[in-house]
Structures are given as C-alpha cells and as structure tokens.
N, C-alpha and C positions, 0 to 999 in steps of 0.2 A: 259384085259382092265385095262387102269390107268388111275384113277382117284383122283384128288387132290383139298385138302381146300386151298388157298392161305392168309397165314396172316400177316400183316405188322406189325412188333415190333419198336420200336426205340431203343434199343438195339444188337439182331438180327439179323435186317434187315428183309426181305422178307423172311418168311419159308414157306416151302410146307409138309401137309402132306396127308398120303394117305386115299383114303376113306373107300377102303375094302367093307364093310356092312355099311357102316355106321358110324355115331359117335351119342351116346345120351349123353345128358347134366346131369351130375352125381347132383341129388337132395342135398344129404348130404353135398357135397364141392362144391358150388357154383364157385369154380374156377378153376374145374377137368370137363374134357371129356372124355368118357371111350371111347375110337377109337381101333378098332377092333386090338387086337393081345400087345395090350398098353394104357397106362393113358399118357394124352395131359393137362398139366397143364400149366394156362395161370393165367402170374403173372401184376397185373394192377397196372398204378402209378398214384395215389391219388381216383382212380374209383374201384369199386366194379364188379362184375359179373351183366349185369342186363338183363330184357326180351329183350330189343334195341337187344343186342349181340348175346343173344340165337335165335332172330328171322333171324340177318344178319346170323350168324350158320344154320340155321336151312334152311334160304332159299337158301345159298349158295350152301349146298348139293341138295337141290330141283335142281337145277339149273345143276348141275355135273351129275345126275343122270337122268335127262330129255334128257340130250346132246345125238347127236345121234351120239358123235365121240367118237370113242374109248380110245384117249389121251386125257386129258382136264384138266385145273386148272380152278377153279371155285374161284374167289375172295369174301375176306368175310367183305363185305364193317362195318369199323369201324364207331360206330353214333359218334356223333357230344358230345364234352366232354369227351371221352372215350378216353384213352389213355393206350398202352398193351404195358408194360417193354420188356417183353420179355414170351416163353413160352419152354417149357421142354417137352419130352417125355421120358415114365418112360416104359422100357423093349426094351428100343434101341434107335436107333439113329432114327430119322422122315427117315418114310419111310419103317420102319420093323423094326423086332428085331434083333439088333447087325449091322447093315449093311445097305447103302445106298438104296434109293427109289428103287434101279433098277439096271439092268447093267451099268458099267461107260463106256464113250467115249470119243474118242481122235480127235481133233477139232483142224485146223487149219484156224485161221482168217488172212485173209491180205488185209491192206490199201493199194489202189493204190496213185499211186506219185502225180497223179492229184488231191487227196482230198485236201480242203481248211484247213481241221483240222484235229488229231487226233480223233482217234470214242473211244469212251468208249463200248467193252461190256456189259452184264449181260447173266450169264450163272449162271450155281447149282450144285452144290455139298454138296450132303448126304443130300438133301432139303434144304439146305442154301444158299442164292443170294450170287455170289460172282461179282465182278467186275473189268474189266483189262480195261487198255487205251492201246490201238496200235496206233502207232507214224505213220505219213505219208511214204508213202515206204516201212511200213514195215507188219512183220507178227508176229505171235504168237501162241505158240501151248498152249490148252488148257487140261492139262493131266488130270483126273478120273473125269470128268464133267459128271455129270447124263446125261444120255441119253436125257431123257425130261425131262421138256420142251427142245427142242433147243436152243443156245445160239443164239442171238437177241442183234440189237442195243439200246441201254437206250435210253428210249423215254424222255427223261428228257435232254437230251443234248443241251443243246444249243451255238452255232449255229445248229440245225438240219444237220446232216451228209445227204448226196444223197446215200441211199443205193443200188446204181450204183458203188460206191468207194469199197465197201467192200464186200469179197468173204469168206463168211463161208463155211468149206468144213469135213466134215466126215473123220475122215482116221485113224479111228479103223482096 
C-alpha cells in the first residue's frame, strides 16, 4: 500500500511524502514531523507552525487512510496566510531512507500533430514535481519518474490540452 501527504512549497514545488504509520507533529520543534523511518522538517516564510496546519496535517492523513485505494496522495490544504519555503527530510530522500518513493519508471508521452498546443507534463521524481512540455508531433521519454503517481497533464494549462492528443504509455 502507498500512501502519500502531498505538500506544495514555493521553493520545491509539489513534494510527496510517504505515510507509512503515520506522521505525529513533534511537540518540542513545532516545525518537525517525526514520519515514520525519518524527520519531515517544514521551513515557513514569515509564518510559524500553527494548529490551522497541524489540523490540514492531521486531516489529510485522516483522509489517506480512510481511502479505500491502495495508491493515493492525499493533499494537505495550506490555510490562508500560511506560506511553506520549502521542506526537508532528514534520513533520506521523501519517500524512504536513501532512495526514491518506490520503484522508478520509464514513460513515453506523445503529442499528436493534431494538438492545438504543446502539453506541459507533471510527473515525480524521488517525491519531487517535476515538469516537461512536449512540442506538437512530438514525444518524450520520461527516464527514473516514480512509478506513482502517474504522469498527468498540468491542470493549470492553459489553453486546456484535449487529453485525446496525448498518449502516455509505460515502457519499463
């Protein structure tokens, strides 16, 4: 079972980490998460640690753990004011010690000639968002991309691509 906190930094980007057991909100360092197997330190710009975050924490795992799917990222909605630099794990890389969420996978995306626009990706590596644009006509291999999530069109695009243009395809 893989299960994931999803947190958005403005440094970063988009990280994922795993859930394991759990994560509890370490009392003593209000800006440490002791997450199972490592410490999840989350550095804030101009904001402190506060309950707002511990609760979006706290229900976001509720939420991961409720799921009845075995894969899942559970998003950990930042409140209003709250602004997170960036965050650190301490005994590896997110997603374990030493080493990426999971097995990597090898991903071939291709635009067809008909699309109106270029698609931007968003795919992940070692729990970090990463992001490619594939050009109309063309394709793109996506080498050590975590398994999961799967790579997905950025819903942020716009003009919105027809994801009838675009052929994601496994070929590990």
């Amino acid at each position: 079972m893989s299960k994931f906190l999803s947190i958005e930094t403005t440094n970063t980007g988009t990280v994922l980490f795993p859930l394991g057991d759990g994560c509890l909100v370490n009392i003593n360092d209000p800006q440490t998460l002791a997450i199972t197997n490592g410490v999840l330190t989350i550095f804030f710009a101009g904001t402190n640690m506060s309950q707002s975050i511990i609760d979006s924490i706290n229900s976001a795992q509720v939420e991961a753990f409720q799921s009845s799917w075995r894969e899942s990222v559970s998003i950990v909605s930042i409140p209003f004011g709250t602004t997170i630099d960036s965050v650190s794990f301490e005994g590896g890389q997110p997603g374990g010690p030493g080493g990426p969420i999971g097995p990597t996978c090898e991903y071939q995306v291709t635009v067809s000639p008909s699309a109106p626009n270029p698609v931007n990706i968003i795919y992940y590596t070692f729990g970090f968002a990463n992001s490619v644009t594939v050009a109309i006509g063309d394709s793109a291999i996506l080498n050590s991309a975590d398994c999961f999530p799967f790579p997905a069109i950025d819903p942020s695009q716009s003009p919105a691509p027809n994801p009838a243009d675009v052929t994601i395809v496994d070929i590990t």
